[in-house]
C-alpha positions in Angstrom: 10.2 -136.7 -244.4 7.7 -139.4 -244.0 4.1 -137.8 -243.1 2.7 -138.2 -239.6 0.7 -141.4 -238.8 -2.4 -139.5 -237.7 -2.9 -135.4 -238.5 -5.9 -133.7 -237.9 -6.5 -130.2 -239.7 -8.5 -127.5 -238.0 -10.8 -130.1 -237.5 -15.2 -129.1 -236.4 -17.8 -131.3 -236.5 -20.9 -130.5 -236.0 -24.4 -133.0 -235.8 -27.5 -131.8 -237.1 -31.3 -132.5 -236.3 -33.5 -130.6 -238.4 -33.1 -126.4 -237.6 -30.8 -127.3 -234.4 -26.8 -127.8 -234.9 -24.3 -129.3 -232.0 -20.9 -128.1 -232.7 -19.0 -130.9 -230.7 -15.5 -130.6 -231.9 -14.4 -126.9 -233.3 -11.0 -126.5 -234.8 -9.3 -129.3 -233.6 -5.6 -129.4 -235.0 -3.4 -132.6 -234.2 -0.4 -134.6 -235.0 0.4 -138.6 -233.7 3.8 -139.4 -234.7 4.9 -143.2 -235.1 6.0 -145.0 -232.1 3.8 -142.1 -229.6 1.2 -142.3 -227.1 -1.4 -139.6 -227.3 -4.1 -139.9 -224.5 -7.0 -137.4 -225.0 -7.9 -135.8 -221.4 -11.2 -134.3 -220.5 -14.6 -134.4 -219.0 -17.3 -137.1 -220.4 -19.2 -135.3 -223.0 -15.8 -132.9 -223.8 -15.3 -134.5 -227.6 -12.9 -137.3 -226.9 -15.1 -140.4 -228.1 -15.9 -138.1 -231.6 -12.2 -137.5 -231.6 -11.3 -141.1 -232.0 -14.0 -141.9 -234.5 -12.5 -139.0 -237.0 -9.1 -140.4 -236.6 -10.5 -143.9 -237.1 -12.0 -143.1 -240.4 -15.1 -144.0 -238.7 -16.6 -140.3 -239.4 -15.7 -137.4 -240.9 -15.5 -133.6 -240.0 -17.9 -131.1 -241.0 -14.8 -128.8 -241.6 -11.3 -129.7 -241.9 -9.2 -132.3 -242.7 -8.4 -135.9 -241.5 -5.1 -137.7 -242.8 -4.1 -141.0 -242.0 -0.4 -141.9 -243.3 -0.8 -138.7 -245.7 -4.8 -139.8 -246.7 -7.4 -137.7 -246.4 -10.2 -140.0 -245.2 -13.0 -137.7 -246.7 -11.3 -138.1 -250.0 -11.3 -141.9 -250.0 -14.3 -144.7 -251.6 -16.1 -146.9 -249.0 -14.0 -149.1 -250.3 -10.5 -147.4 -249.9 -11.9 -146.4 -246.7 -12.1 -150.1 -245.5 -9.0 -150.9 -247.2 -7.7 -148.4 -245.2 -8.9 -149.5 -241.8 -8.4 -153.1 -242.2 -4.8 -152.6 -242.8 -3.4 -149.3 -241.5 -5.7 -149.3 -238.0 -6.2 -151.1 -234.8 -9.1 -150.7 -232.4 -9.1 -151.3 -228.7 -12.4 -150.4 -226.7 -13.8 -150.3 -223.0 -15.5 -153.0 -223.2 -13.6 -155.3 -225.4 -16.0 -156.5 -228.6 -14.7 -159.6 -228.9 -17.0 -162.0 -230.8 -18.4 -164.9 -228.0 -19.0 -167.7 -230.4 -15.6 -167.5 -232.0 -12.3 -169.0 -230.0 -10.1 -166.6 -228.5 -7.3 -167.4 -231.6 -10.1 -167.0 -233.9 -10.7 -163.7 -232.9 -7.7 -162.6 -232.6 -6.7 -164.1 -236.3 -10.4 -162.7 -238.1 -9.0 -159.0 -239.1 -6.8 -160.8 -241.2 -8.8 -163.6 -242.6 -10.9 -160.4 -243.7 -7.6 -158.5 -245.4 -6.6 -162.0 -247.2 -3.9 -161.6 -245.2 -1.4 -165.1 -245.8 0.0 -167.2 -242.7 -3.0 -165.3 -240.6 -3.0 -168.4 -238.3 0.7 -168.3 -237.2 0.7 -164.5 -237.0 -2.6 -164.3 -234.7 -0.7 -166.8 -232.2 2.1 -164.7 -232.2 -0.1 -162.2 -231.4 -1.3 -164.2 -228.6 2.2 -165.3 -227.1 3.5 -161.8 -227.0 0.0 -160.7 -224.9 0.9 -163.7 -222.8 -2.5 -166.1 -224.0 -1.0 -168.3 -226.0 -2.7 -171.2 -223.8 -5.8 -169.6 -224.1 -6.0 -169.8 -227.6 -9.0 -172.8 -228.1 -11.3 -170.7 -225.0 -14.2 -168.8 -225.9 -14.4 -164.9 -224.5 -17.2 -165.9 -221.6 -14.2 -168.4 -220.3 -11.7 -165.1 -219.6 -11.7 -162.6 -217.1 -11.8 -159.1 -217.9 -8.5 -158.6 -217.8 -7.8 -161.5 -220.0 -10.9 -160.4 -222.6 -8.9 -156.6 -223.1 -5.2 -158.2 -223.8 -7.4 -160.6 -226.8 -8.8 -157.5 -228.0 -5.3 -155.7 -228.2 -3.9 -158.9 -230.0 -6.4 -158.5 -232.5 -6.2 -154.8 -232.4 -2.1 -155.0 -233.3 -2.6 -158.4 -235.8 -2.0 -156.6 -238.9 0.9 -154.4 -237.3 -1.5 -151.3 -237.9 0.0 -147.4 -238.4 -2.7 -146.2 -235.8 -4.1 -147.6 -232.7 -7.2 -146.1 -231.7 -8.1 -146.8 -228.3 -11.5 -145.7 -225.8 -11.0 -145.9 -222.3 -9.3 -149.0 -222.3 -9.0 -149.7 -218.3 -12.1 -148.1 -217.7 -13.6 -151.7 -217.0 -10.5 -152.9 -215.5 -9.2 -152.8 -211.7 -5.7 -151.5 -211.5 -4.0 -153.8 -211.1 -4.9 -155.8 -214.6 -5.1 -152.0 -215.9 -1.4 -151.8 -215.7 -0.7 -154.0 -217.6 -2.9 -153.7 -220.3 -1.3 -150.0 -220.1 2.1 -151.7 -220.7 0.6 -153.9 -223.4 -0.4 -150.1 -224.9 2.8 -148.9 -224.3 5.1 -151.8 -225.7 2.6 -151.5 -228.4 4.0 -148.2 -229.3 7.4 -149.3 -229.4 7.5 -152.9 -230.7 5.2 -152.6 -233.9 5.8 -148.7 -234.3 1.9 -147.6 -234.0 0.9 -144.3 -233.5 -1.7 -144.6 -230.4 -4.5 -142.5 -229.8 -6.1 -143.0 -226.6 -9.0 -141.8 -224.9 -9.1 -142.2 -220.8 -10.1 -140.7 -217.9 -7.0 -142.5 -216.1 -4.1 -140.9 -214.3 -2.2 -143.7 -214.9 -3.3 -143.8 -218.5 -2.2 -140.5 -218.8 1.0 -141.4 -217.4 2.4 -143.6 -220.0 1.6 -140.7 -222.8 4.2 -139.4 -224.9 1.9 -136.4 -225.5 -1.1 -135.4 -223.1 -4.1 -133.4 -225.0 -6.6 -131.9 -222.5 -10.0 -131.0 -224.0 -13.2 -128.8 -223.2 -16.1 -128.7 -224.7 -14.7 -129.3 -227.9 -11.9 -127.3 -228.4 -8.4 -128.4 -227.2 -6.9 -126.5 -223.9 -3.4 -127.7 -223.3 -0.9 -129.9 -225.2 1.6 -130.9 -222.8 4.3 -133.1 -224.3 6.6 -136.0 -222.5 
């Protein structure tokens, strides 16, 4: 049986300054299976945001373990550990990161310029047509509306057909109506490329489209309600 996309076991971390500790996340134990939408519930401040940075190999726990495709990240190199990123995960955030003096295909085709990737031009406008931008492809970010700037940033996000798609409130600069269907973008995303998704939000309808909905507080994990 192949091993789960994302698995996080009896995960803490805590942040020290000095004598003083902040526990933020305390025995955290999760699974994201491929083709599932996991949307991390809770309160600003609950642990979601330092969630997401464990499973993105972007930090580690104090305790526990974090595997990504059978990895443990705190096992890897810097090197593996960018390896790692630039080909097994995607990221998506609020407020989009795309670079403003590069076109809207060259963002979109730069993850994969960086992982040698071949044909990177052809696949990033692929990219593009399936997030309906193709025509968009020679603007700069400053030239698209917000709505437009979050479906580049999933493009580039799902460029290298990543394992993992981590994913921070991403309608929570959006009005609804372009937040639905950046949700459906997240949602197709699941299916069509076979990534697990983790996703932070504060959004009903974000919640909504979850194949698995994790409520936290303070830290620790309350309620695991699955689809």
């Amino acid at each position: 049986m192949a091993a789960p996309r994302l698995e996080l076991r009896s995960v803490s971390k805590t942040y020290r300054n000095g004598p003083q500790a902040l526990e933020v996340l305390h025995d955290i134990s999760l699974t994201a299976e491929a083709g599932t939408v996991t949307a991390l519930l809770g309160r600003s401040g609950c642990g979601k945001t330092t969630l997401l940075n464990l499973a993105g190999a972007m930090d580690f726990p104090s305790s526990g373990e974090v595997r990504i495709d059978g990895r443990a990240t705190s096992s890897l190199s810097d090197t593996e550990l960018t390896a790692l990123r630039r080909a097994r995960v995607g990221f998506i955030f609020q407020f989009f990161q795309l670079l403003p003096t590069l076109t809207v295909l060259e963002n979109v085709e730069l993850p994969l310029l960086l992982a040698g990737a071949p044909k990177s031009t052809d696949i990033a406008r692929d990219r593009l047509d399936w997030v309906g931008l193709a025509d968009k492809a020679g603007s700069l970010p400053y030239q698209l509306s917000g709505g437009q700037m979050q479906r580049v940033a999933i493009a580039r996000a799902l460029a290298h057909s990543p394992d993992l798609l981590i994913a921070d409130e991403p309608t929570g600069n959006l009005d609804s109506a372009t937040g639905e269907q950046v949700l459906a973008l997240i949602s197709e995303a699941a299916r069509r490329f076979g990534a697990a998704v983790v996703m932070a939000t504060h959004s009903a309808e974000a919640a909504a489209i979850a194949t698995v909905r994790v409520a936290m507080r303070d830290g620790r994990i309350q309620s695991v309600e699955r689809a």
